[in-house]
Every structure is written in structure tokens, then in C-alpha cells.
C-alpha positions as CSV (number, residue, x, y, z in Angstrom):
1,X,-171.6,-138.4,-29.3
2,X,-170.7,-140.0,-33.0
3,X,-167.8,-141.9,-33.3
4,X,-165.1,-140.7,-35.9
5,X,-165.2,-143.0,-39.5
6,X,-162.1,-145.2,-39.4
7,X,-159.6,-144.9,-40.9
8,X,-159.1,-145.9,-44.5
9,X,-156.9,-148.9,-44.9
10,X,-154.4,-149.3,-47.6
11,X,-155.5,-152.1,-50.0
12,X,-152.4,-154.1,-50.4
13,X,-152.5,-156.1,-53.4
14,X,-150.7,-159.2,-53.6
15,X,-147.6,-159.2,-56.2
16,X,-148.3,-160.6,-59.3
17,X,-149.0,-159.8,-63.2
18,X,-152.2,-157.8,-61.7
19,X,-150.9,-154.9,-59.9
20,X,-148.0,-154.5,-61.9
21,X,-150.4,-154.1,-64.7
22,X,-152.2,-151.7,-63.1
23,X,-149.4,-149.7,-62.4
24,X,-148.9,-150.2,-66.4
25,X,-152.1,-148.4,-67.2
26,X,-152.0,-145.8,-64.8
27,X,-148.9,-144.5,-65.0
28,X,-148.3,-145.3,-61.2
29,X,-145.3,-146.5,-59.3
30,X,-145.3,-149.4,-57.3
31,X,-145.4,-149.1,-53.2
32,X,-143.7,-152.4,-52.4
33,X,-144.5,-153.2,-48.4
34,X,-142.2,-156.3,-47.4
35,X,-143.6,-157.3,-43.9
36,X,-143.5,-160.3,-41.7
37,X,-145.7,-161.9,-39.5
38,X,-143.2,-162.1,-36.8
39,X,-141.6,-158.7,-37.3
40,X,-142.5,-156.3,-34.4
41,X,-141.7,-153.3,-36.4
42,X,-144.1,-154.4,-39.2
43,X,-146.5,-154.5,-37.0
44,X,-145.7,-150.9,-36.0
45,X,-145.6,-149.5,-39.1
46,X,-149.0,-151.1,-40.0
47,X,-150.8,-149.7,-37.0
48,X,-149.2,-146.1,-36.7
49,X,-147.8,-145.3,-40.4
50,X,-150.3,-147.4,-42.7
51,X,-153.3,-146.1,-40.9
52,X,-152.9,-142.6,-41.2
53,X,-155.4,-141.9,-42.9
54,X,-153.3,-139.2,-45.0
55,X,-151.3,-142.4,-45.8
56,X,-153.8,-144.0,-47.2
57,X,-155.4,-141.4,-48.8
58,X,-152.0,-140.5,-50.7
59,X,-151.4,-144.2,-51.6
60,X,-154.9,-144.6,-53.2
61,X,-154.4,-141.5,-55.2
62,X,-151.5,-142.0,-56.7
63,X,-149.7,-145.6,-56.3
64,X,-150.4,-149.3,-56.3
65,X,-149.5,-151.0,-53.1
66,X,-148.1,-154.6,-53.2
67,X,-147.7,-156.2,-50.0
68,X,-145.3,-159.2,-49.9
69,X,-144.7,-162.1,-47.0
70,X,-140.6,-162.3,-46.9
71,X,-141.3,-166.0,-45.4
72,X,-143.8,-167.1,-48.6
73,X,-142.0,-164.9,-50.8
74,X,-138.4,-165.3,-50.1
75,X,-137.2,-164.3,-54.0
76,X,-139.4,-160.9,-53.6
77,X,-137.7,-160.5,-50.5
78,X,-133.6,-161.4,-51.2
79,X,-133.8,-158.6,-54.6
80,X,-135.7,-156.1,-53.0
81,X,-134.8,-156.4,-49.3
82,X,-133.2,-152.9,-47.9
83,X,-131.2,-154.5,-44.9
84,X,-134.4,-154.7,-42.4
85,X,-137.9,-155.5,-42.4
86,X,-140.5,-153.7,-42.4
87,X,-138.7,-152.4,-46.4
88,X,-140.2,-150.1,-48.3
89,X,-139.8,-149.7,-51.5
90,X,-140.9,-147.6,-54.5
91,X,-140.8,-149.2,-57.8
92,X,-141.6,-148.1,-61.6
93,X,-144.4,-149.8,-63.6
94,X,-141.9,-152.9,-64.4
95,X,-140.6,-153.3,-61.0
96,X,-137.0,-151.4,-61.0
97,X,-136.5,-149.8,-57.7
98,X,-136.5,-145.8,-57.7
99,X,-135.7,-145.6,-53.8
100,X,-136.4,-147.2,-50.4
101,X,-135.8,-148.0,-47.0
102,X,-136.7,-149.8,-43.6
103,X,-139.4,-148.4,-41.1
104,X,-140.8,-145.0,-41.5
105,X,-143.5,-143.2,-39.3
106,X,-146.4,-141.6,-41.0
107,X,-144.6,-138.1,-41.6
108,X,-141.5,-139.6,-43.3
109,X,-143.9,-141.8,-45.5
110,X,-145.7,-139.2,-46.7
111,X,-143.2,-136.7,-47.5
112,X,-140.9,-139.6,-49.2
113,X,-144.3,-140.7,-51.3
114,X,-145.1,-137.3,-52.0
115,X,-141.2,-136.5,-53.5
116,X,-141.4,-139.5,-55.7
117,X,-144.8,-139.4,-56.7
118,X,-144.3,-135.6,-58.2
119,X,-141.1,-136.4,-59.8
120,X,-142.5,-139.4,-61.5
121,X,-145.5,-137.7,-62.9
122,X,-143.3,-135.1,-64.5
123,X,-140.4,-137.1,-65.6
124,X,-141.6,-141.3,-66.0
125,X,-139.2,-141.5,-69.1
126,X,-136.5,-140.1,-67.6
127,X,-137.1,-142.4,-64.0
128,X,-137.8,-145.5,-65.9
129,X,-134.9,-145.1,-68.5
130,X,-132.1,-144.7,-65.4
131,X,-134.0,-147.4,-63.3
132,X,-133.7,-149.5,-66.7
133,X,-129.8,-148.5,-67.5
134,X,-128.8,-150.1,-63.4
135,X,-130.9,-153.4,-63.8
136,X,-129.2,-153.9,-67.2
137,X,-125.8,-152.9,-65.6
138,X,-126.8,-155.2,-62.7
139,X,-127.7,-158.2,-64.6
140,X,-124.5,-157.9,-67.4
141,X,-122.0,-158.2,-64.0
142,X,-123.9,-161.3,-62.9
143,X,-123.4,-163.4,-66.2
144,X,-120.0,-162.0,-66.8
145,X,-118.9,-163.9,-63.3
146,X,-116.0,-166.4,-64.9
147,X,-116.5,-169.8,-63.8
148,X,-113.5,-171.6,-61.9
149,X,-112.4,-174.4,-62.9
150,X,-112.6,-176.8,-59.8
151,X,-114.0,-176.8,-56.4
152,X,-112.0,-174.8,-53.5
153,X,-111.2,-177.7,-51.3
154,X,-109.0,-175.3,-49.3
155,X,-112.3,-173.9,-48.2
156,X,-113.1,-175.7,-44.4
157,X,-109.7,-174.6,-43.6
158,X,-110.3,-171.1,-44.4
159,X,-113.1,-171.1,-42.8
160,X,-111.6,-172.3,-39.8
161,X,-109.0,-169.7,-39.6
162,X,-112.0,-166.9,-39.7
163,X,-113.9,-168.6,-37.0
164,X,-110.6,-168.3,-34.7
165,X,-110.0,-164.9,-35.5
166,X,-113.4,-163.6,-35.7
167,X,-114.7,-165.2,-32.3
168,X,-115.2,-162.3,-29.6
169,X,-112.5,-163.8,-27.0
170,X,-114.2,-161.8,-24.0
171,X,-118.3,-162.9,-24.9
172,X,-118.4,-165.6,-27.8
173,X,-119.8,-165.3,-30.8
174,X,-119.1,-162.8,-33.4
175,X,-118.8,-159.3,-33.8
176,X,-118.6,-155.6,-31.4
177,X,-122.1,-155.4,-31.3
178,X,-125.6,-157.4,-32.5
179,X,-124.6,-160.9,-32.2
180,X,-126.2,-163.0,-35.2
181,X,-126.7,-166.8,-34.6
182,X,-124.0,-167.7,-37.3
183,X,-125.4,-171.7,-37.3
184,X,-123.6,-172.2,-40.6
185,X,-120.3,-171.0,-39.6
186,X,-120.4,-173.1,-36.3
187,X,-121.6,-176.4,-37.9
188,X,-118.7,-175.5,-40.6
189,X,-116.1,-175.1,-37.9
190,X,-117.2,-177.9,-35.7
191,X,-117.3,-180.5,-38.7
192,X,-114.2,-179.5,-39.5
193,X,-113.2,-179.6,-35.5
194,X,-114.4,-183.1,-35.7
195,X,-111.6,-183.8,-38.3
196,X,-108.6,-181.8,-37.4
197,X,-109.0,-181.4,-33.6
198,X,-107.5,-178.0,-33.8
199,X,-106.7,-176.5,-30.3
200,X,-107.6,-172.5,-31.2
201,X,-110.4,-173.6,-33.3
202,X,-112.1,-175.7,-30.5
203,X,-111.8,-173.0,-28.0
204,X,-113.8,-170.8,-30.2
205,X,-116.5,-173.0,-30.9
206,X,-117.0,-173.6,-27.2
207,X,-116.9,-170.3,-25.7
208,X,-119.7,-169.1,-28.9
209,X,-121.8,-172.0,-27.7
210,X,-121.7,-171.6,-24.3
211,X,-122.8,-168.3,-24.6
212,X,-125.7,-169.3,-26.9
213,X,-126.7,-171.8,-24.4
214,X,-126.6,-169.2,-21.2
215,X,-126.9,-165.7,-22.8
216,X,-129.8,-164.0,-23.7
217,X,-130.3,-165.3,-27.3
218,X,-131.6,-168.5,-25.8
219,X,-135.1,-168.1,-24.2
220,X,-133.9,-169.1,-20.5
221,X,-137.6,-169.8,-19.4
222,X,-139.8,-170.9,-22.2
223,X,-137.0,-172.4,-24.4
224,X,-136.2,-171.9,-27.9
225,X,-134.0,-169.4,-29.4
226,X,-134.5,-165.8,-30.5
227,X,-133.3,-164.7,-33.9
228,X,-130.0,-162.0,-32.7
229,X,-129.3,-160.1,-30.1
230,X,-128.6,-156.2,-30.4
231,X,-125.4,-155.8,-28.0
232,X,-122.3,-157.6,-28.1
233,X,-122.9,-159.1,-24.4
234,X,-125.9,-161.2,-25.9
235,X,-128.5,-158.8,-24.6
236,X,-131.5,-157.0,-25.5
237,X,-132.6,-160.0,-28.1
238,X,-134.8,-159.5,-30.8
239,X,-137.5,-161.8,-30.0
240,X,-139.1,-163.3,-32.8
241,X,-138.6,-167.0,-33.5
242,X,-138.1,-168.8,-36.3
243,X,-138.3,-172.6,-37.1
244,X,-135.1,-172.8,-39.2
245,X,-133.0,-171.4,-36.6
246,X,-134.3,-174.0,-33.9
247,X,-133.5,-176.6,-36.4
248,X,-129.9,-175.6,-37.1
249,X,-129.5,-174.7,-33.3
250,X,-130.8,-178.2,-32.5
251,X,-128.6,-180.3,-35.0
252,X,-125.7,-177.7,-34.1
253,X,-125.7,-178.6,-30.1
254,X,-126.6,-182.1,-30.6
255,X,-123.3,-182.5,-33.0
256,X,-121.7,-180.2,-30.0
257,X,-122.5,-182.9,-27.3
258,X,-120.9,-185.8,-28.9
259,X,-117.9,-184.2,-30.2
260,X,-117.2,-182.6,-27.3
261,X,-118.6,-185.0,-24.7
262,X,-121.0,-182.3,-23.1
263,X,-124.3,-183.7,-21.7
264,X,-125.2,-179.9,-21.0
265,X,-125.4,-179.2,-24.9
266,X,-127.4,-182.3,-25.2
267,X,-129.6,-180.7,-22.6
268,X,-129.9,-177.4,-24.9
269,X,-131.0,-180.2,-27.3
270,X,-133.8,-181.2,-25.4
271,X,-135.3,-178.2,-24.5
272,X,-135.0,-176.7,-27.8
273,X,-137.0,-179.9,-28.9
274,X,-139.3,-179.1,-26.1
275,X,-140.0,-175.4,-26.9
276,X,-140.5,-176.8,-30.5
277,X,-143.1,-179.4,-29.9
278,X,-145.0,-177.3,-27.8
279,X,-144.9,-174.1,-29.6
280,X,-143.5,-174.5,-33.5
281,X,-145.3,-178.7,-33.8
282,X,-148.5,-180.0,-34.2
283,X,-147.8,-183.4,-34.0
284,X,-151.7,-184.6,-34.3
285,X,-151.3,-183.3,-37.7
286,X,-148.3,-184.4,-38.3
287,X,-146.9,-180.6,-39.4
288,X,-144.4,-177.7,-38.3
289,X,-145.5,-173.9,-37.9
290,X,-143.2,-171.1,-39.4
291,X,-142.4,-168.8,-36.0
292,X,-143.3,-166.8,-33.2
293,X,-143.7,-163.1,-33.3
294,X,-141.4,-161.1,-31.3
295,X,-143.1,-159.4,-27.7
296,X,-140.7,-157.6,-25.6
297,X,-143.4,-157.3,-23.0
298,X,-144.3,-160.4,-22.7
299,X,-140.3,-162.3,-22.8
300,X,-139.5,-159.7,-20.2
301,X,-141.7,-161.7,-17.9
302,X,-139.4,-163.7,-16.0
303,X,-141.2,-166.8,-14.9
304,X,-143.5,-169.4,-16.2
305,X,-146.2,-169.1,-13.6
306,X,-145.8,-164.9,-15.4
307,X,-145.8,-166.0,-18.8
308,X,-149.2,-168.0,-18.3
309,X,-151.1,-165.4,-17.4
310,X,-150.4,-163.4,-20.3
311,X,-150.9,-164.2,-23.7
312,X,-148.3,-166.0,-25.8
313,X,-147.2,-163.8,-28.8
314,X,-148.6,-165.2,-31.8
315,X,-147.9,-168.1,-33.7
316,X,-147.4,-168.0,-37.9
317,X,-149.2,-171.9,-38.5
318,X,-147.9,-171.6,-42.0
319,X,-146.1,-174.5,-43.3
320,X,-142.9,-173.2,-44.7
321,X,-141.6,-176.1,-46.8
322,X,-137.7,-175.1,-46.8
323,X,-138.4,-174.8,-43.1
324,X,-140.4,-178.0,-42.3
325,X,-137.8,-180.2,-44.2
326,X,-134.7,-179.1,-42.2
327,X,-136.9,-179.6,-39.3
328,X,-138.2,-182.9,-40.1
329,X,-133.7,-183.6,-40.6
330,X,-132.9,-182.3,-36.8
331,X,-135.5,-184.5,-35.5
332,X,-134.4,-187.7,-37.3
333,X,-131.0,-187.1,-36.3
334,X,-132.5,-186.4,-32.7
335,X,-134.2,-189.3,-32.9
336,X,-130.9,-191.6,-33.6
337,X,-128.5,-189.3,-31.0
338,X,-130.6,-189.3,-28.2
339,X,-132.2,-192.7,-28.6
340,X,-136.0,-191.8,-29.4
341,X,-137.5,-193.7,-32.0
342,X,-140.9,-191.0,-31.9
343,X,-138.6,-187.9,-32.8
344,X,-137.9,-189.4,-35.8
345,X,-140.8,-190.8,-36.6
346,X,-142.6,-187.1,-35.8
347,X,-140.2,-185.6,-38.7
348,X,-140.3,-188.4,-41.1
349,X,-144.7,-187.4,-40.7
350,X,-143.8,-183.8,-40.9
351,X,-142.1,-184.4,-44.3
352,X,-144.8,-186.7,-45.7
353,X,-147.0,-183.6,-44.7
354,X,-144.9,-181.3,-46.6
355,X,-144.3,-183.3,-49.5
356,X,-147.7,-184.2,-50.0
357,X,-149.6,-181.3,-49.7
358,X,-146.6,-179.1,-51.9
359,X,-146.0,-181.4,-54.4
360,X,-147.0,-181.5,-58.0
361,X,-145.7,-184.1,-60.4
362,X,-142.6,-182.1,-62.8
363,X,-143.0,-179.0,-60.8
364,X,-141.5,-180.1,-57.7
365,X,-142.5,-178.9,-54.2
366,X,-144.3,-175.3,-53.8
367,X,-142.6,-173.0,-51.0
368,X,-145.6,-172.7,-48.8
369,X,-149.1,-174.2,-48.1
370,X,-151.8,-172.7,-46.0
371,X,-155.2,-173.5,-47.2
372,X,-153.2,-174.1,-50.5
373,X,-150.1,-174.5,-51.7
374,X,-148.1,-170.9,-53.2
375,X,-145.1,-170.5,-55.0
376,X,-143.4,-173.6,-56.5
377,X,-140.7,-174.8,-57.9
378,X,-138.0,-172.1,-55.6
379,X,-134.3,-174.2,-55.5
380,X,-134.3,-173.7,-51.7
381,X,-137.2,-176.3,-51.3
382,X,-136.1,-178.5,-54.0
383,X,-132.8,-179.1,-52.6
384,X,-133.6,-179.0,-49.0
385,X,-136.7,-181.5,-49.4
386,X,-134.2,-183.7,-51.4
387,X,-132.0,-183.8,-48.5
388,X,-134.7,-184.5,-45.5
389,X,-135.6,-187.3,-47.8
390,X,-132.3,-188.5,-48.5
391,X,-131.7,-188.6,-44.5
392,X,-134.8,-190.2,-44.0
393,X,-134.2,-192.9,-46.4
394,X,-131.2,-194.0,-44.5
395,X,-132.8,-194.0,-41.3
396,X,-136.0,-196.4,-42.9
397,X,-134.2,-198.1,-45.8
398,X,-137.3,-197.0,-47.8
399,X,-136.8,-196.4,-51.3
400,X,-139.7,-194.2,-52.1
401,X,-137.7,-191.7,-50.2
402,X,-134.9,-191.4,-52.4
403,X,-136.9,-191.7,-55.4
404,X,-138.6,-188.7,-54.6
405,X,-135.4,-186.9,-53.7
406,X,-134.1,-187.8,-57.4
407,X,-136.9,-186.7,-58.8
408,X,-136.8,-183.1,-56.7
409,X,-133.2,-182.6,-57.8
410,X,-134.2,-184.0,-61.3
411,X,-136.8,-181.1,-61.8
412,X,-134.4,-178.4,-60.6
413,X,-131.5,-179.4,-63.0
414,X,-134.1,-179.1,-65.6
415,X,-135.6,-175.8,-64.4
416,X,-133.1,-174.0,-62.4
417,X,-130.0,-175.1,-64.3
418,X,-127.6,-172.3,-65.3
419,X,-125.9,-173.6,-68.5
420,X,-123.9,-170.4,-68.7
421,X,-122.3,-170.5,-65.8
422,X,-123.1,-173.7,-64.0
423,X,-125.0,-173.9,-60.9
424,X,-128.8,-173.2,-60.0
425,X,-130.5,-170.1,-60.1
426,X,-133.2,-169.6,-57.1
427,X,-136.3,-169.4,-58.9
428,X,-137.3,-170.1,-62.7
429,X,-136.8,-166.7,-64.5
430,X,-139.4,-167.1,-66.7
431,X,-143.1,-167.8,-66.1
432,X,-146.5,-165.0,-65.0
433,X,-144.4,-164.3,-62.3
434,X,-141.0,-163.2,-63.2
435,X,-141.8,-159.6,-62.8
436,X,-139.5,-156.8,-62.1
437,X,-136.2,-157.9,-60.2
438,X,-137.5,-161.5,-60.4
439,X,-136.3,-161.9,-64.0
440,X,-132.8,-161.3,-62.8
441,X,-130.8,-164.2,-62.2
442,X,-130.0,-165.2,-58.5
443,X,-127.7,-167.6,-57.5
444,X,-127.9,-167.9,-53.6
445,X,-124.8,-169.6,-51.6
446,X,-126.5,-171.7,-49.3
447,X,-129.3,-173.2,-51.4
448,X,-126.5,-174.2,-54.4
449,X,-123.9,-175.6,-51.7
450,X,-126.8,-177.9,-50.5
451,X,-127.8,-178.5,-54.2
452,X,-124.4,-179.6,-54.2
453,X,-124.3,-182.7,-51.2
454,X,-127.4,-183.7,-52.6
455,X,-126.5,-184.6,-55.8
456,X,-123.1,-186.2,-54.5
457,X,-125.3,-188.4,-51.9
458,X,-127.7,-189.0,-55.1
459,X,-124.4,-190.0,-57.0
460,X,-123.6,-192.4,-54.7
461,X,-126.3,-194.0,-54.0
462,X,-127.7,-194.2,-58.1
463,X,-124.6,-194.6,-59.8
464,X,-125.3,-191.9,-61.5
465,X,-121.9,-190.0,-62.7
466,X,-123.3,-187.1,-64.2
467,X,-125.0,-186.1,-60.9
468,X,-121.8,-186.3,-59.4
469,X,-120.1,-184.2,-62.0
470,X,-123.2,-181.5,-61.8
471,X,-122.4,-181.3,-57.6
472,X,-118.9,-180.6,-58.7
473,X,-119.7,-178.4,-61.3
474,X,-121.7,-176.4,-58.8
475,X,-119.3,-175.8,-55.9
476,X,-116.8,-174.7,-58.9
477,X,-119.1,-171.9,-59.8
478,X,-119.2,-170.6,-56.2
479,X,-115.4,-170.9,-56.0
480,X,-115.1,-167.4,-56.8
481,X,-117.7,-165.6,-54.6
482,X,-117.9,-167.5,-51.6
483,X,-114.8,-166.1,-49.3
484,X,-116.5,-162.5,-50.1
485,X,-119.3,-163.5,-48.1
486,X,-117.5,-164.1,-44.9
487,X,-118.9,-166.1,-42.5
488,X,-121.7,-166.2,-44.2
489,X,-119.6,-168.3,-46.8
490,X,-119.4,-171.3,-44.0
491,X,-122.2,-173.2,-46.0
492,X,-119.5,-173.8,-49.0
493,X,-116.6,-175.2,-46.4
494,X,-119.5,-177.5,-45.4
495,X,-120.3,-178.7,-48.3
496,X,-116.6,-179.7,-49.2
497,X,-116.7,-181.3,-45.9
498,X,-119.3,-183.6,-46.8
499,X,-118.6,-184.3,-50.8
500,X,-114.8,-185.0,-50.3
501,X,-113.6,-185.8,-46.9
């Protein structure tokens, strides 16, 4: 008996001025796949949607599949994103988007590759022109946002009242149903806890943190904590994990234990560190991984002697830089709060690891190294590097440290710099690279608000006024947008937190 021929696979290209090119000269759309390694319906789709050989077939006849990382590639991923990985996304020739959405199995793909494809071939002009009108619609609203006039220092109170009315009184957390993490908004209300001491507020904060520590987004027998849960009770979790969130989670409970005098949160500490070092650390090398894939099966095994005879779920060893340098700043702080001089001195190697193997004189730090380093000069590892170095300078009194945060925030201002309307765009929009959605401008929340207490702590410490002014200047450009994000606005309240009280 002959075997059948397998199946053949869809050659992913990587993005870049190459496939959109090709797209170019052939008159194709653009299949845009954004996966992760960690995604368990990625790896779904790959096995029972992108093998079907009618898939593939289709795909090589009449697009050009890009393939993009949402971890490496985290400006691909926040333009094009459709609410969910796997996304899938059909794109013209210069990368506006024609339609999309999450997971689809093979018949879905097919017939929504086959509708497109036959419309573009008989009406490109038409597709591209309307594609064309929304991105210029799109990008005229984002440099028409009128700047404020002063940072919203009313914003930690604000956020405060949301916390306390948004808390689920019955289970913690937030929300009716999938409960999200929310580190920011906790380590937004709890500084501001810290400060104020208000009796409501406090109350929240506790009962969402207990039901972190006990519920089922923590891993109760191999430690750690999963990315959300899908019911309002903190069940059914999904199971991938992610470095960033263990760092956050650490710092958050570590904070927890001393304002609130709780040597159970500092136990969440520890094991969280435990789960890390064991799982997410490579402390030979001196380096942190990027996650864990999700496996129902296998966290559905109950006990550790169960767990060891099965194989762990798979481990992304990619240094994520972002990643590794908030990491490398929840162990130093370990290191201080719990008294161990080698957690600090593990993140203060993990850093040097990132730093040196990402950095590139006047282009700053790239995004990701594997067996080299990808994507550079993104604001989210600029400012977060700066800040990891900025913490460990105080913890060594070295002043290479901060020198090398100065000269990160030094290369952003002069490449990521909005002189319109103040503030930092999350990736230069020029360059090979800017293709498609990627020569929009961005200006993420989070990464700017950090921008923002890095400068201020670089003020401080240079002298410098004008870095000072630019922090300032930042959090005024938010001032406008950030109480429409909701919680997700917490990382502005923090940052007044730390610039001005």
C-alpha cells in the first residue's frame, strides 16, 4: 500500500518590502496570518485549516501569504489585530485591509478566500481606491487629536473611583464574564491606596487579589499565572503564559504584601518567582524566555507527580526585550523586598543580556533576538529598557546604567518624537519597513506613560529641564484619550503617581 503525498504547506513569507512587492507585480492580495507561539488556536488553525490541501492549493494560486509573530512583531500585530489570535486578514498590494477575522476552519477559509479573491480580480481599482479613502480617513482623525494643555493630575483619583465601582463584589476582579488580569489598573489603585488609604478602594483591591492568588488564573500546582480566564468565577483559564504578566503579577503582590501587611501575597511572590526560574529563566545564561503555550490537557492534570509524566507544553526561548526588561525590574525589586541579593543580581544579568545582544549604537535596542537580533528601534523597548536600567542604577550606584538609559530615551526623542502633537509614536514611520498600516502613526498609552517617568527620573537625576518638560509634554498629549480607554487607562494614573506625588 502507497502512502498518500502530503499535503502541500502554505509558504508563509515573512513581512517585509518582498512579499508586498510581489503582491505588487502580481496583482495579488495579501493573506496576512498573525499567529503565536503560545496560542492554542493557532496551532489549530495551522494543523486543520492551513493543511488542507485545498487551502493551500487556493493560497498559492492566487495570494501571497505573510506570516507575522504578534510577540516579534507587536506593531504588525496592534494595526492589524481583529480582537483574537489566530487573525486573518486579507490585505491589497499596499497593505490596507479588505476584510478579516479570528479562527476559521478549512471550509470558512476557503469560501472567504475564494469571495475576495474573485472580487479583486474583477474590481482592484475599485478595492484599492475604498481601502485607500478609510486609511486616509483613518490617519487625518489621528493628527487632528488637539493637544491639551497640561497633564490630568486628577487622573489616580479617577481611576480609583472605577476600580471601586468596577470590582465584581461577589468574585473579584472585573467584569460578568472572562476575567482579564488588569495588572495596570491594580498597581494604579494600590499606589494610589498606598497614598490615600481609602476604605472602598482597599476592599477592592483585596478581594481582586485574593481571587488571583486562589482562583483558577493562578496555576495552583506548577505556579505561575495564566493569561485570563473565560468565566466570571475565574474558571476555565486560558492557559498560555506569558513573561510580562509574571512580572507585573510579581511586582503587583510583592507591593500587595507590604502595603497590606500580608505574608500570603509575599508567598504568591515566591512561587511566581519559582515557576519563573524554573520555566521562563535560564539563569546559566543569564536570560529570560518569552512564554509557555497553552495545553488544556496537560494543566488539567492535577498533581505534580501527573504533570511529570507528561510533557510540559512548550516553551518560546525567545528573548523578548520589552519583556526581559520588566522582568529583570520585578526581580531587583524582589531582590531588595524579600532580602535576596541573587534575584537581583539574576535581573541586573538578564538586562546586560538584553542590552548587549539588542543594542546598536544610535538605533537603540532591537525588539527581539534569537540567533539575531529583529526589529529595532520600537518605543516599547526603548522606554522600558530605560527604566530596568534606571532601577538598576539605583540598586548598584553604577553610572553606566543610567547613561545607557539617557542614551535609549535620547534615540527615541529623536526617532519617535511627535512634533505635531507631542508624544512618541510606537515605531519610526519611515524606513524599508513601514509598509501598509505601519506608516500610520500609533501612539500607544502604556509605552508613552512609561516614556513619561522615565524622562522625569532622567530629569532628576541629569539636571536636565528639557527632559522634564518632554515627560510633561507627553502625559499632556494623552490627557484627552486616556479615560476612554477604561481601565486600560490605569497606566496614565500611574504615571501621575510617580512624576508628581
Amino acid at each position: 500500500m502507497t502512502s498518500s503525498p502530503t499535503p502541500p504547506a502554505v509558504a508563509w513569507m515573512p513581512w517585509g518590502p518582498e512579499a508586498f512587492a510581489r503582491a505588487s507585480a502580481e496583482g495579488r492580495p495579501i493573506l496576512l496570518s498573525i499567529s503565536a507561539s503560545w496560542c492554542h488556536g493557532c496551532a489549530v488553525m495551522d494543523t486543520a485549516t492551513y493543511a488542507d490541501r485545498r487551502v493551500a492549493a487556493l493560497v498559492a494560486a492566487r495570494l501571497v501569504p505573510v506570516r507575522v509573530d504578534a510577540d516579534r512583531r507587536p506593531d504588525v500585530n496592534d494595526r492589524y489585530n481583529l480582537d483574537g489570535w489566530p487573525t486573518t486578514v486579507l490585505l491589497t498590494p499596499s497593505g490596507e485591509m479588505l476584510t478579516g477575522t479570528t479562527y476559521l476552519p478549512a471550509e470558512g477559509l476557503l469560501a472567504m478566500l475564494d469571495e475576495v479573491t474573485t472580487a479583486f480580480a474583477s474590481g482592484r481599482d475599485d478595492l484599492e481606491r475604498r481601502a485607500q479613502a478609510v486609511a486616509d480617513s483613518r490617519r487625518t482623525q489621528r493628527r487632528s487629536i488637539a493637544l491639551a494643555g497640561e497633564p490630568d493630575l486628577s487622573a489616580p483619583a479617577w481611576l480609583a473611583e472605577l476600580v471601586v465601582r468596577e470590582t465584581d463584589v461577589e468574585y473579584g476582579g472585573f467584569g460578568a464574564s472572562g476575567k482579564f488580569l488588569h495588572i495596570s489598573a491594580l498597581t494604579a489603585a494600590l499606589a494610589y491606596y498606598a497614598r490615600h488609604r481609602e476604605t472602598a478602594l482597599g476592599s477592592a483591591i483585596r478581594k481582586t487579589l485574593d481571587a488571583l492568588a486562589s482562583g483558577g488564573a493562578r496555576d495552583q500546582v506548577s505556579g505561575g499565572f495564566f493569561r485570563y480566564t473565560s468565566s466570571r468565577e475565574w474558571m476555565r483559564p486560558h492557559t498560555e503564559k506569558m513573561l510580562e504578566d509574571q512580572a507585573g503579577i510579581l511586582r503587583l503582590f510583592l507591593e500587595a504584601a507590604r502595603v497590606f501587611d500580608r505574608q500570603d501575597y509575599l508567598d504568591v511572590a515566591r512561587e511566581t518567582i519559582g515557576f519563573v526560574e524554573s520555566t521562563l529563566a535560564n539563569r546559566a545564561d543569564g536570560r529570560f524566555y518569552a512564554s509557555q503555550a497553552a495545553d488544556d490537557s496537560y494543566y488539567q492534570l492535577g498533581t505534580p507527580d501527573l504533570r511529570r509524566a507528561f510533557p510540559a507544553p512548550q516553551v518560546d526561548l525567545t528573548l523578548i526585550t520589552d519583556w526581559t526588561a520588566q522582568a529583570a525590574a520585578a526581580w531587583i525589586a524582589a531582590g531588595d523586598a524579600l532580602g535576596d541579593t541573587g534575584l537581583a543580581e539574576f535581573g541586573g544579568r538578564a538586562l546586560d543580556t538584553a542590552i548587549v545582544r539588542s543594542y546598536r549604537p544610535g538605533e537603540g535596542v532591537a525588539h527581539y533576538v534569537d540567533e539575531h537580533a529583529g526589529v529595532r528601534g520600537l518605543l516599547t523597548d526603548q522606554v522600558h529598557a530605560a527604566r530596568a536600567l534606571l532601577d538598576l542604577h539605583e540598586a548598584t550606584a553604577n553610572p553606566t546604567y543610567s547613561m545607557m538609559a539617557e542614551e535609549l530615551m535620547r534615540t527615541a526623542i529623536r526617532t519617535l518624537w511627535d512634533p505635531v502633537g507631542q508624544g512618541f509614536f510606537d515605531r519610526p514611520l519611515e524606513g524599508p519597513d513601514a509598509l501598509g498600516l505601519l506608516a500610520s502613526p500609533l501612539k500607544p498609552l502604556s509605552a508613552n506613560c512609561v516614556a513619561a517617568v522615565v524622562l522625569a527620573r532622567l530629569s532628576r537625576l541629569t539636571g536636565d529641564t528639557e527632559l522634564q518638560q518632554r515627560a510633561l509634554q507627553t502625559l499632556a498629549s494623552l490627557a484627552p484619550v486616556y479615560r476612554g480607554q477604561g481601565l486600560f487607562g490605569a497606566p496614565y494614573a500611574l504615571a501621575v503617581l510617580e512624576i508628581f506625588e
